[in-house]
Structure formats: structure tokens, C-alpha cells
N, C-alpha and C positions, 0 to 999 in steps of 0.2 A: 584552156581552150585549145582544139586542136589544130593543127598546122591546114589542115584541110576547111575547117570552117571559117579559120583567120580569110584563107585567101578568100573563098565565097563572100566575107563579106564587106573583104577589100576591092572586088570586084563589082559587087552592087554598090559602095561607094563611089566607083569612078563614073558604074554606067548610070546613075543618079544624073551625075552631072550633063550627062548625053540627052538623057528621056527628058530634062528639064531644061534644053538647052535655051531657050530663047530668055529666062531665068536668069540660067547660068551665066549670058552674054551679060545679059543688063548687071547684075553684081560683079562681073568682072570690070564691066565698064567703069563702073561709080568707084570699084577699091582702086584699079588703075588711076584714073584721077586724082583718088585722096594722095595716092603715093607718090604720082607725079608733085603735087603740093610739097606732099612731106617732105621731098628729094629737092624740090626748089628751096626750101625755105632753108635745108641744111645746107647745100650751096651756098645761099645766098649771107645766111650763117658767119658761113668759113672764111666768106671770101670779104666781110665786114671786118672779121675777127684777125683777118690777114691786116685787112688795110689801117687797123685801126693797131694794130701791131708795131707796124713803120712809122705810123703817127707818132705811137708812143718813143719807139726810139730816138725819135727828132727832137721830143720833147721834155729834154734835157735840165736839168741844172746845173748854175755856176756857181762854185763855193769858191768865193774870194778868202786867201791865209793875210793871215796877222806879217807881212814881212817888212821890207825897210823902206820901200814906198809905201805902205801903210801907215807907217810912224812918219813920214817925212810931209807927206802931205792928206792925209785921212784926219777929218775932225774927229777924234776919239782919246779915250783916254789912255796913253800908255801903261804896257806893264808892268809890273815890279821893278821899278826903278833904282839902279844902285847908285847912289849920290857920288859914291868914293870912286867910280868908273869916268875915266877921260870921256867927252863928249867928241865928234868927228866934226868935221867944217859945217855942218849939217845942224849942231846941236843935238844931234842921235847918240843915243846909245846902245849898246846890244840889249839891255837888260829893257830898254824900250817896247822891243818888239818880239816875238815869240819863233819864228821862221825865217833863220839865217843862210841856209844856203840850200840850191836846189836838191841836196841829199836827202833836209830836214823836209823839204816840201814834199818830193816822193813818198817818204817812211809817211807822212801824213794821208796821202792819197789809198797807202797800203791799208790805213785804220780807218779810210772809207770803205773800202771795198768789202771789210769784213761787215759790216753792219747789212742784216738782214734785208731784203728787199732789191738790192743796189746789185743791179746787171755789170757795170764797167765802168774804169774812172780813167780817165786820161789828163795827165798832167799838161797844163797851159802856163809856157813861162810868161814873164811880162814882155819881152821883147815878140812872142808870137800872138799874145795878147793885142799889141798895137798894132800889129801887121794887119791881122783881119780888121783892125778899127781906119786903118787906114787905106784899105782896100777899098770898102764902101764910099769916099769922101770923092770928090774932080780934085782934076789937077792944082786950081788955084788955095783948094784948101789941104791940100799936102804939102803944098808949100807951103801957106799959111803954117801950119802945125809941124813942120820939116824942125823944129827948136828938139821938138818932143826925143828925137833919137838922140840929144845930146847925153852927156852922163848926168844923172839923176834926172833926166828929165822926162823920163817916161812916168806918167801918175798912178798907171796902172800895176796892181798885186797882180802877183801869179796865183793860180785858181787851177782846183780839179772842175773836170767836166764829167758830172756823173748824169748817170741812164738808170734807170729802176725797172724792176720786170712786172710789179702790180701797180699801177699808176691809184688802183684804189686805197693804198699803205701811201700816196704819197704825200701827205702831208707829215702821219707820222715818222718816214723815212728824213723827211726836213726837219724836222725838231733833232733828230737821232744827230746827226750830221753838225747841226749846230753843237752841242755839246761836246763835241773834241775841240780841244785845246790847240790854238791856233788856227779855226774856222774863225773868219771875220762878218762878213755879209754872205745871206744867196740870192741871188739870181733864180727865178723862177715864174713857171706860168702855173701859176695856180687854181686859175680857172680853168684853163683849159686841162687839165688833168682830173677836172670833177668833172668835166663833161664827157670827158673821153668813158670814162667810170661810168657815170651814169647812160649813155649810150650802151656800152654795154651788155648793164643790167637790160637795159628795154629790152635789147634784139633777147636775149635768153628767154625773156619774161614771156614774149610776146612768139617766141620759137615753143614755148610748152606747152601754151594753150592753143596755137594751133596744131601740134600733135595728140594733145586730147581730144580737140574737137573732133575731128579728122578720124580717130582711133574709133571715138564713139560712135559716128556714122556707117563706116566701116563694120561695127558689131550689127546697127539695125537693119542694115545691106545684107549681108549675109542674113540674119537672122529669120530675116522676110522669105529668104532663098529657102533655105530651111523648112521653114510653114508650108511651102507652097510643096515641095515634097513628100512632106510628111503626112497634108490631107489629100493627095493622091495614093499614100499608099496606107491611107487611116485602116481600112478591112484587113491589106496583109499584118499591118500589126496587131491587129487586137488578135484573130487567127493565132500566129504567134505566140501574144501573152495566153491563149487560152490553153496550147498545147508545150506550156513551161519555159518556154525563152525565155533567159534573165533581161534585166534590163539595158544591161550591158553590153547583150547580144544586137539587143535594136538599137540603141544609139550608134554602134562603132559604124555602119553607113553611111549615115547621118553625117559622124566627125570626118569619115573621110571624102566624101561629099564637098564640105566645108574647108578642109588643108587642099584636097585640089585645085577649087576654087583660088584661093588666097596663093597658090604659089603658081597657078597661069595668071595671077594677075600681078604679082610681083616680077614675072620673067620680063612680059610685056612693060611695065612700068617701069624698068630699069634701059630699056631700047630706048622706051619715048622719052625717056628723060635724057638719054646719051643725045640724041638728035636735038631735044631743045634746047639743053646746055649749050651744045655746039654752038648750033644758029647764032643763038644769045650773045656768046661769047667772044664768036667774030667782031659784032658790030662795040662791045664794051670794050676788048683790048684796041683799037684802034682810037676810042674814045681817051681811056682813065688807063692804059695800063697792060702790065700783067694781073692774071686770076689763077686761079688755082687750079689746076688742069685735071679733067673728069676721070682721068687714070689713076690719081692719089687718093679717089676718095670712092670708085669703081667696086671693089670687095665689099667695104663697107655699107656701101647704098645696100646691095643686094642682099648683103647679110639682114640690112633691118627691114628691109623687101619682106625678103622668109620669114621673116621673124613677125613684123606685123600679118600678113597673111595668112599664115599657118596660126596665130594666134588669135587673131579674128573668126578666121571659120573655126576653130575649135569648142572656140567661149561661145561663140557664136549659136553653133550646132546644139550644145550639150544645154544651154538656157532653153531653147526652142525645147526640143526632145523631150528634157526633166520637165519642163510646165506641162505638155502633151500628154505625157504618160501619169504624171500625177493626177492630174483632171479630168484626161477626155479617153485616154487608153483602158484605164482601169474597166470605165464603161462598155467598151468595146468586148472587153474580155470579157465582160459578167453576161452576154448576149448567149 
């Protein structure tokens, strides 16, 4: 095709959109909409996917180790017991308990971290153990319990504090964890890490069916737009097919008709969505917080702006056109 008929009828593509304007308004309107949807809902998305992020960090397990207050007061069975080993004032013996001194519990915390899934572990001795257990109780019952900082008389193991990065692996990650040597009990919310999972799942689920829906409205908006041009200028085309124009020649108006469309209403939907974000987001950050601020995710929007836009009018266009010229053009020409 030649550079000169490109432009011609790159040029009756735009002015399509002119001679059809009140058309052109109402599908810009409805794909504006759809996008403003589509841009809230990936918002709304992000900012679930943030918070449910912080959930998940908070939502922690405690791996209590095998060490000498385990053996000293834990109802369990002791380790490998060496008969021929002196016992301490206690009736302990080393060979009782698996995790002898904070070096052995660290190297332990080290053989968590390696296991798949597992964000961060932080070592909990027993003496900071009881700090934060004593933190929570009034005055009368820290006295009350004031015995407990005597020697051996804290009850509590030292324990890692691990975090996991797919809360969906976490039960698998807990079975993993238990199976290192000198792991005792865990501490966990178990449920709430399926719900967190399953939450989720929903927003994803429920984030793709409204972008297909959305998507597909968008194709019969344009497509409509389309029709209504194309039997305005039904005579110039059959004319056309009868003095050899490819088909090719009469759709590319058509297509670019449809990409103009789809990217004034992408520019627009990316404005109105700046200002509703905003609004929005005043009255939330004063409620719940921080959110995600409309600059991190600003490129983005607008790439998938273009992206649906220019894709909808083009699938758009080119369905419309092929059904017309198949059908109703051919006849035109035979005239």
C-alpha cells in the first residue's frame, strides 16, 4: 500500500469518528465507564492485596525447640536417654533434650529459614518469651507469677518466630517445620491463613470476570459504533468493491475509527479515575490507614487503558466490517 493512500485512509478513520460524533460520544462514554470499573477494581485489587499482605505478616508461627525447660517441665517423652550420664539437681540430663544452648537454637532457626515458603525467622529466647507473657498480665499477677524469673523457673522453650510469604503452602510449610529435629510444638492460626487464602482466591476470581465482562461490552459498544458507519457509507463501499478495492482497503477506516475511539476513551478514563481514586482515598486513609497511592500504579492503568481500547475497537471494527462485506457488501458491488 502506498504512503499516500495509508494517509487517506488514516484520515477518513479519524474523520469517521467527527461525521459520527454523537455515536462516537455515547461509545466513548460506555468504554470510559467500563474502564473506570476496570481501574477501580484493580485498585481496589491492589490495595486488598496490600492489606491482606500485612495480615499475613502478623500472622505468624511459633515453633517451640526440644530444650531444658522442655525436658524439665513439658509432659513428653524424653530423648535418647544415656543411663551412664550423671543427672543435674533437676533429674535432666543432656541426652534428655535435643537444644542445649542458644548457638544450637539459632543453627536450628538457620534450618528454618531454608525450607521453601518461609519469609523470616526470628529467634525467641525463654527469658523474652516471658517478658512479652508478662507484659500482658496487671500488676497483682506479676507478682503473683514474680517466682517464674527465678533459675529454672521460667516453663517456657525458646521458640523461632517464623512468617511465610504464600499463606496458601501454609499448612504444608507446618508439617515441613515440624520435621526438623528439635522442633517441639507450633503455635499457629490455622484458620485464619485459609481464610486469608481463600479471600484471596475470591478477589482474583471475581477481578476476571469483571474484566471479561467489562471487555465484552466494550466489543458490542464499539461494534454498534461501527454498524452505524459502515451503513452510512454502505453506496461509498460497494462503489469501491466494484472498481477493485481490497478488502483490506475498506476496513483499515473502519479499524482506525475504532483505535481512536478506544484511546480518547482510555485518556479520559485514566483523568476520571485519577480524581475518583483521590476523593475515595481521602475519606479511606483517615478511616483504615494507608493505600496505595495512584502514582505506583498511574503507567500501568494507562498502558491497560491503551491496551483495552485499541483492542476493542479493532476486534471490534474488523467483526462488524468482515460480517458486512461478507453479506451485505458483496451485494452492493454485484449492483
Amino acid at each position: 500500500m502506498k504512503l499516500g493512500s495509508l494517509r487517506y485512509l488514516l484520515k477518513e478513520g479519524v474523520k469517521n469518528t467527527w461525521t459520527n460524533r454523537l455515536m462516537t460520544i455515547a461509545s466513548v462514554g460506555v468504554l470510559v465507564a467500563c474502564m473506570v470499573i476496570i481501574g477501580l477494581a484493580v485498585m481496589i485489587s491492589e490495595n486488598v492485596n496490600m492489606a491482606m499482605g500485612n495480615l499475613e505478616k502478623q500472622n505468624v508461627v511459633m515453633a517451640y525447640m526440644k530444650d531444658y525447660s522442655w525436658a524439665l517441665y513439658g509432659d513428653n517423652t524424653p530423648e535418647t536417654t544415656n543411663k551412664k550420664e550423671k543427672p543435674d539437681k533437676n533429674g535432666i540430663r543432656k541426652s534428655d533434650y535435643v537444644i542445649h544452648s542458644e548457638a544450637e537454637a539459632l543453627a536450628l532457626c538457620k534450618e528454618i529459614e531454608k525450607i521453601p515458603n518461609v519469609a523470616s525467622v526470628t529467634f525467641i529466647s525463654s527469658a523474652e518469651g516471658l517478658e512479652t507473657a508478662t507484659q500482658a498480665m496487671d500488676e497483682s499477677q506479676k507478682k503473683y507469677f514474680s517466682f517464674l524469673k527465678e533459675e529454672n523457673g521460667n516453663p517456657l522453650s525458646c521458640a523461632a518466630k517464623v512468617a511465610m510469604t504464600d499463606m496458601s503452602l501454609f499448612d504444608q510449610t507446618v508439617k515441613e517445620i515440624e520435621k526438623l529435629n528439635g522442633i517441639d510444638t507450633i503455635q499457629s492460626n490455622g484458620d485464619l491463613a485459609e481464610k486469608l487464602a481463600a479471600i484471596e482466591n475470591g478477589i482474583a476470581v471475581a477481578g476476571i470476570w469483571i474484566i471479561a465482562i467489562l471487555m465484552i461490552i466494550s466489543l458490542v459498544i464499539v461494534s454498534n459504533t461501527i454498524r452505524v458507519t459502515m451503513y452510512t457509507r454502505k453506496l461509498e463501499i460497494s462503489i469501491m468493491k466494484a472498481v477493485g478495492a481490497t478488502d483490506t482497503f475498506i476496513r483499515l477506516p473502519f479499524v482506525v475509527e475504532g483505535m481512536v475511539i478506544g484511546i480518547i476513551s482510555a485518556l479520559i478514563a485514566e483523568g476520571l479515575l485519577y480524581c475518583c481514586y483521590r476523593i475515595a482515598t481521602e475519606t479511606i486513609i483517615k478511616t483504615f490507614g494507608n493505600v496505595i497511592a495512584f502514582g505506583e500504579m498511574a503507567w500501568l492503568l494507562v498502558l491497560m487503558f491503551l491496551g483495552i481500547g485499541i483492542l476493542s475497537g479493532v476486534i471490534g471494527s474488523l467483526i462488524m466490517i468482515s460480517k458486512y462485506l461478507r453479506k451485505e457488501g458483496s451485494e452492493f458491488a454485484a449492483i
